[in-house]
N, C-alpha and C positions, 0 to 999 in steps of 0.2 A: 580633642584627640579621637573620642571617638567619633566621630561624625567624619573626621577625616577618613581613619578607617574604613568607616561604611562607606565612602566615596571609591574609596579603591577599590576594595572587593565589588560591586558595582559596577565598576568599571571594568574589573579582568572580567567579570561573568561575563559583561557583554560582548568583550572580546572575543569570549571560548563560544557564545551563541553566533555571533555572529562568524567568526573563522567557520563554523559546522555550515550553517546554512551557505557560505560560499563553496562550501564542497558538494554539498544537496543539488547547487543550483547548477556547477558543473560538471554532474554526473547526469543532472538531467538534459543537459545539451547535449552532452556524449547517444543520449538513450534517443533525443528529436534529430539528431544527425543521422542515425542510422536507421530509426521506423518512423521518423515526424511523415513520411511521404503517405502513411496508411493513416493518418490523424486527420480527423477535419478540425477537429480543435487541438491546433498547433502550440498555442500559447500555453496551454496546463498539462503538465503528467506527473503521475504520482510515484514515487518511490514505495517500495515496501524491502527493506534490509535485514534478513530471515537470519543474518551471523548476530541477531541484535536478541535479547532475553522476552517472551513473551511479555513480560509484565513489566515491560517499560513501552514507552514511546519509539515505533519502529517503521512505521506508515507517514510519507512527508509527501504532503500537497505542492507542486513547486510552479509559480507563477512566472515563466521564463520573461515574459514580457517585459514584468517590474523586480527579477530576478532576485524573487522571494518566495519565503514558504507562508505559507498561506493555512493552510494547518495540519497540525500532527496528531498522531491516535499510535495507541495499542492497537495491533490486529494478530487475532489468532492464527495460528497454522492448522492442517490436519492432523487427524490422528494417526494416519498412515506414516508420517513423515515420524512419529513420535510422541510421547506424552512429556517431554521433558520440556525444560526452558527455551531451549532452541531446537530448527527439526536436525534428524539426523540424517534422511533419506525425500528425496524429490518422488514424484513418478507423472507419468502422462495417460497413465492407465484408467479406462475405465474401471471403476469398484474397489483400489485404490484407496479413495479415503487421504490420499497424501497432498500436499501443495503441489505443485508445479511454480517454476520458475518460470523465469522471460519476459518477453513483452506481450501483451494484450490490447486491443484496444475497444472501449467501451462500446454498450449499445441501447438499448433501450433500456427503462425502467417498468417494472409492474409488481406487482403485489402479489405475495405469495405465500407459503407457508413460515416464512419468517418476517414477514411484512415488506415495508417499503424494499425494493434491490434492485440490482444492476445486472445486467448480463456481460458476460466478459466474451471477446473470439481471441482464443491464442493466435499468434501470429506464426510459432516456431515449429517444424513441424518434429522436432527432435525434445521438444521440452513441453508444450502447452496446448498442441495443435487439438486435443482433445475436449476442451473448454467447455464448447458445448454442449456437446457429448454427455458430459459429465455433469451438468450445470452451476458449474465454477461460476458465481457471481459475487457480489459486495453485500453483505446485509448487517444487520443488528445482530448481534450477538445475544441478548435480550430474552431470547425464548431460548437458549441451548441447554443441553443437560450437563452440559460439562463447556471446559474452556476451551474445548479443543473439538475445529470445523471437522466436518468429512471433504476437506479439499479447498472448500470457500474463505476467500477475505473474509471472515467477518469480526466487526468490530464493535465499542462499547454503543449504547444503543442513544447515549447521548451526543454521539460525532454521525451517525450512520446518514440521519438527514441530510445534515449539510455535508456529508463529506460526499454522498451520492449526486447530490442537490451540484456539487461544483466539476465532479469529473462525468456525467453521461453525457452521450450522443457525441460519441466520436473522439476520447482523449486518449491517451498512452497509460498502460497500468506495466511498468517493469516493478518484476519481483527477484531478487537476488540473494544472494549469501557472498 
């Protein structure tokens, strides 16, 4: 009896993972339909869902290829946007301090004051066009004083490698609410 049990519940979990990741992976078509033409790596882009609570899993790697997620992470917001569990406010301003929304698309990596990162170019010039400006990139979270970026993705310092390691030189980074 109980073994049956634990079949079923097993079973709906993977239903409930599985139904989420078919919505992941066709929201990320939605997102290669309209910016894939600024991608030179077409095949992967990342979600980041800002309606979603800091302190869960909100960042989803999505592999359109083999139209899977490939992997998931917490990633902080800025402080400008908020200090609460979700932000309340975007901006594209430099000094700011806030996230911006939209599409991105990846650039080089280099090392810097928060180690291994990414560079981001918004794409939007009404949401993100400010990027780099700003130096909005993907890092470790790892060296922060607090859990909340000045603008930047950044995430636990155990995903940061590979999570940079799979989207640079050229992927889609949409961030939304």
């Amino acid at each position: 009896m109980k073994m049956t049990l634990l079949l079923i519940l097993l079973c709906f979990f993977n239903f409930i993972v599985a139904q989420g990741h078919e919505e992941l992976v066709k929201k990320a078509n939605e997102v290669q339909t309209k910016w894939g033409y600024k991608a030179k790596n077409k095949n992967i882009i990342t979600l980041i869902d800002f309606s979603k609570s800091i302190e869960e899993a909100r960042l989803y790697v999505v592999d359109l290829k083999n139209s899977k997620v490939l992997l998931t992470s917490n990633v902080d917001h800025g402080s400008g946007s908020g200090t609460g569990l979700t932000p309340q406010s975007f901006s594209n301003t430099v000094g700011s301090n806030a996230t911006s929304l939209g599409c991105y698309v990846t650039l080089q990596t280099y090392k810097g004051m928060w180690g291994y990162s990414l560079k981001l170019n918004g794409l939007e010039s009404d949401k993100n066009s400010n990027a780099l400006k700003r130096n909005i990139v993907v890092h470790s979270s790892k060296m922060m004083y607090s859990k909340f970026s000045l603008g930047c993705f950044s995430v636990p310092d155990n995903n940061a490698i590979t999570l940079i390691d799979l989207i640079k030189d050229g992927s889609l980074v949409y961030a939304y609410q």
